[in-house]
MDAnalysis code that builds the backbone (N, CA, C; Angstrom):
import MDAnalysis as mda
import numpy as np

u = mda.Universe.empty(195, n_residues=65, atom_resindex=np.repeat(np.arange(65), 3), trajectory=True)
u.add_TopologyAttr("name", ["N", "CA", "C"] * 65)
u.add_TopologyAttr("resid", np.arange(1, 66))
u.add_TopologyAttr("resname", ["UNK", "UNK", "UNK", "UNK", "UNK", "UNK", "UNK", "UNK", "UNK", "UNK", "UNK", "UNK", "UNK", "UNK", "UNK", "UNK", "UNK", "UNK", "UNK", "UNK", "UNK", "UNK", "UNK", "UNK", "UNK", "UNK", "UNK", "UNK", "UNK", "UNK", "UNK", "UNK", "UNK", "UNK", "UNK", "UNK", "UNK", "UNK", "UNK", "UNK", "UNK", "UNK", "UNK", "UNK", "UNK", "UNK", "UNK", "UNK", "UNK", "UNK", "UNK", "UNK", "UNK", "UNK", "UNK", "UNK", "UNK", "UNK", "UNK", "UNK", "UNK", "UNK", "UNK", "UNK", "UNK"])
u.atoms.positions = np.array([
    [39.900, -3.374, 29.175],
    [38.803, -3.143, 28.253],
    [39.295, -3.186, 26.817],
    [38.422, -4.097, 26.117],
    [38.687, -4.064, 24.322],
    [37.474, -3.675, 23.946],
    [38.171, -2.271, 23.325],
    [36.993, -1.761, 21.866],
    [36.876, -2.291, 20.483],
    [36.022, -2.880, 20.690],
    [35.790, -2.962, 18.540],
    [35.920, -1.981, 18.486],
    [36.579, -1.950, 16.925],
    [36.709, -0.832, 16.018],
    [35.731, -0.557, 15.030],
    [35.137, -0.142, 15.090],
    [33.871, 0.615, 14.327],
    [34.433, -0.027, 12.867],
    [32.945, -1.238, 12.722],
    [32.824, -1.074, 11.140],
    [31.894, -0.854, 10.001],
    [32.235, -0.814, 9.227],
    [31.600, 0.384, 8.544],
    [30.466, -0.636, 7.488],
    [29.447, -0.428, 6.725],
    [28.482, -0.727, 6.237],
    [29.196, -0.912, 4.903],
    [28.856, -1.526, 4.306],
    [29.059, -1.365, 2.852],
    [27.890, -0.440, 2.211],
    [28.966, 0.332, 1.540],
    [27.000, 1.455, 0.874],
    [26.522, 1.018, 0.031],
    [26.319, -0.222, -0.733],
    [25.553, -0.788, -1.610],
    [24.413, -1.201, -0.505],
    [25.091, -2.613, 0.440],
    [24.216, -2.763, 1.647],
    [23.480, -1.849, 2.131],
    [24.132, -1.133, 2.562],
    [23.729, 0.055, 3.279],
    [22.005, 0.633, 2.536],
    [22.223, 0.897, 1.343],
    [21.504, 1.405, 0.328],
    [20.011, 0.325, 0.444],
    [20.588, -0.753, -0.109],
    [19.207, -1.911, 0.108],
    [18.500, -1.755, 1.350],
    [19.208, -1.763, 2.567],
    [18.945, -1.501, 3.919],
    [17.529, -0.970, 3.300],
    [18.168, 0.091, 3.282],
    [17.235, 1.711, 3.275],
    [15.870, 1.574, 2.441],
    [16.199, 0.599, 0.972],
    [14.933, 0.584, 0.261],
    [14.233, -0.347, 0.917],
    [14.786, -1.592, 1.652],
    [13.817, -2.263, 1.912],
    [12.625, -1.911, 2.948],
    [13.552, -0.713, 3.890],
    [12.686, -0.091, 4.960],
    [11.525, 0.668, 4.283],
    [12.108, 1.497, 3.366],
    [10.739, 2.603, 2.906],
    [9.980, 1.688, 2.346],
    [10.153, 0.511, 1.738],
    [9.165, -0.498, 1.193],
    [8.128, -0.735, 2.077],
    [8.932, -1.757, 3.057],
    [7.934, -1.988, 3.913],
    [7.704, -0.977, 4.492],
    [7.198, 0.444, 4.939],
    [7.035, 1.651, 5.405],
    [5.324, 1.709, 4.068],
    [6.049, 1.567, 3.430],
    [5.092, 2.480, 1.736],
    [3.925, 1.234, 2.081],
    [4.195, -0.137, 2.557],
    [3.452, -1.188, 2.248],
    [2.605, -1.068, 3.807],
    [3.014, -0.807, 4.891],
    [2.189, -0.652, 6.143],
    [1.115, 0.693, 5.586],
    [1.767, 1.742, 5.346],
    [0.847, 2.745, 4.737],
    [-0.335, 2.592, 4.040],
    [0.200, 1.775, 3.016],
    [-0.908, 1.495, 1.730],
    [-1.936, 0.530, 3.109],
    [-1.637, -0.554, 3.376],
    [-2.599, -1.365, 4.234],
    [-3.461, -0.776, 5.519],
    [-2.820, 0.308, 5.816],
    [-3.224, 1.049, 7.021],
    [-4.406, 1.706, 5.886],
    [-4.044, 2.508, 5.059],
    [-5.080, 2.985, 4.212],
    [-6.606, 2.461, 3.992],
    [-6.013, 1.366, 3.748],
    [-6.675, 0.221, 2.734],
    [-7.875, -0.257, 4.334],
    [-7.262, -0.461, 5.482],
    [-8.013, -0.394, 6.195],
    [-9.063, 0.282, 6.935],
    [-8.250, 1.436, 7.012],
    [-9.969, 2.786, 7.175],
    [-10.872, 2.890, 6.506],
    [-10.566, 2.895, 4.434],
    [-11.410, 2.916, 4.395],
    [-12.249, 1.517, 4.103],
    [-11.980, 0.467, 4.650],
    [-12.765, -0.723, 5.204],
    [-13.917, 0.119, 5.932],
    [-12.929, 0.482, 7.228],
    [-13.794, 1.023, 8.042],
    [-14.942, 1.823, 8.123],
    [-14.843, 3.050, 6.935],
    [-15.255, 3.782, 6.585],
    [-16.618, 3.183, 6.285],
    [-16.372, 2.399, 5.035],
    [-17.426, 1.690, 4.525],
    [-18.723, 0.771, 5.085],
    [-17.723, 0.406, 6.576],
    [-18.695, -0.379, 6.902],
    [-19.337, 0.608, 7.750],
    [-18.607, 1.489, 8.285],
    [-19.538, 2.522, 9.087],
    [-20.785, 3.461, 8.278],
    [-20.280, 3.514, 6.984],
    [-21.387, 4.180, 5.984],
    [-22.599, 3.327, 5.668],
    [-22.092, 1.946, 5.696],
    [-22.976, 0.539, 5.487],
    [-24.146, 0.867, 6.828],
    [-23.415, 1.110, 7.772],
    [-24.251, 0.240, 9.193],
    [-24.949, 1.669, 9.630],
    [-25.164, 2.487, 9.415],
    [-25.382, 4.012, 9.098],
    [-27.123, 4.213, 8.298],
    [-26.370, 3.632, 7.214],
    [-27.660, 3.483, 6.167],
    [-28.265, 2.563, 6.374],
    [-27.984, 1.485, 7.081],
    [-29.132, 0.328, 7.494],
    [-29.663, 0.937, 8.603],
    [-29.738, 1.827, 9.908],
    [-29.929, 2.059, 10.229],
    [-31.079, 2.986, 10.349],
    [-31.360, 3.772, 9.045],
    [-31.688, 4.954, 8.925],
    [-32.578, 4.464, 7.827],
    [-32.677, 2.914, 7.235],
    [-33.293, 2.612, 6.395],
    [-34.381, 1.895, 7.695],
    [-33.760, 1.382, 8.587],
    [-35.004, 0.530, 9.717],
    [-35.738, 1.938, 10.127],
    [-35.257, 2.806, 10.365],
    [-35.969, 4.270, 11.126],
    [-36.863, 4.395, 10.634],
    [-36.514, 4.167, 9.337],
    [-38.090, 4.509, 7.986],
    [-38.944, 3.764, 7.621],
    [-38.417, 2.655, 8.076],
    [-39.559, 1.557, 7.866],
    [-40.318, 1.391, 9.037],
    [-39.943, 1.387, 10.054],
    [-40.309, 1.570, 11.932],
    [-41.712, 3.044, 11.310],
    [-41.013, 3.745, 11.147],
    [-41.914, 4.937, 11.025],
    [-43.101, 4.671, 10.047],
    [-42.698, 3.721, 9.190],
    [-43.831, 3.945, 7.984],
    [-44.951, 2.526, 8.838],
    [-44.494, 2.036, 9.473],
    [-45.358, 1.030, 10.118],
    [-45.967, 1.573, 10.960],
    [-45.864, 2.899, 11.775],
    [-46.064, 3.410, 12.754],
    [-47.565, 4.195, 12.154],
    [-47.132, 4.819, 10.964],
    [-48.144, 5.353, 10.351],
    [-49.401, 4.147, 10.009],
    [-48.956, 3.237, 9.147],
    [-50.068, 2.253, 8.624],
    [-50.897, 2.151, 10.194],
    [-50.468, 2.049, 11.195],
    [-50.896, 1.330, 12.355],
    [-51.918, 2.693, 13.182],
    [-51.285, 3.772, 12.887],
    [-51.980, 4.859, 13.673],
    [-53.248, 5.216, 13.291],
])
């Protein structure tokens, strides 16, 4: 059996490593964000159209009764 001998990182490397991770980390975040409240919006959208047909359904209901 042959062991490599453990080698070691350069800590400049090492260092970039690290920023590039929290980058892309900070950048999934922000987009994950950025996507709910998509979501949000369209659920507030499809919500209020909803509740805008209820009222119009109803106000026809009246003219008609």
């Amino acid at each position: 059996f042959f062991i490599r001998p453990v080698s070691f990182q350069d800590p400049e490397k090492r260092e970039e490593y690290i920023e590039r991770l929290k980058k892309n980390h900070e950048r999934k975040m922000i987009l994950q964000d950025k996507q709910k409240e998509e979501q949000m919006r369209l659920y507030q959208a499809k919500k209020e159209r909803e509740s805008r047909q209820k009222q119009d359904l109803k106000e026809q209901m009246k003219k008609y009764s």
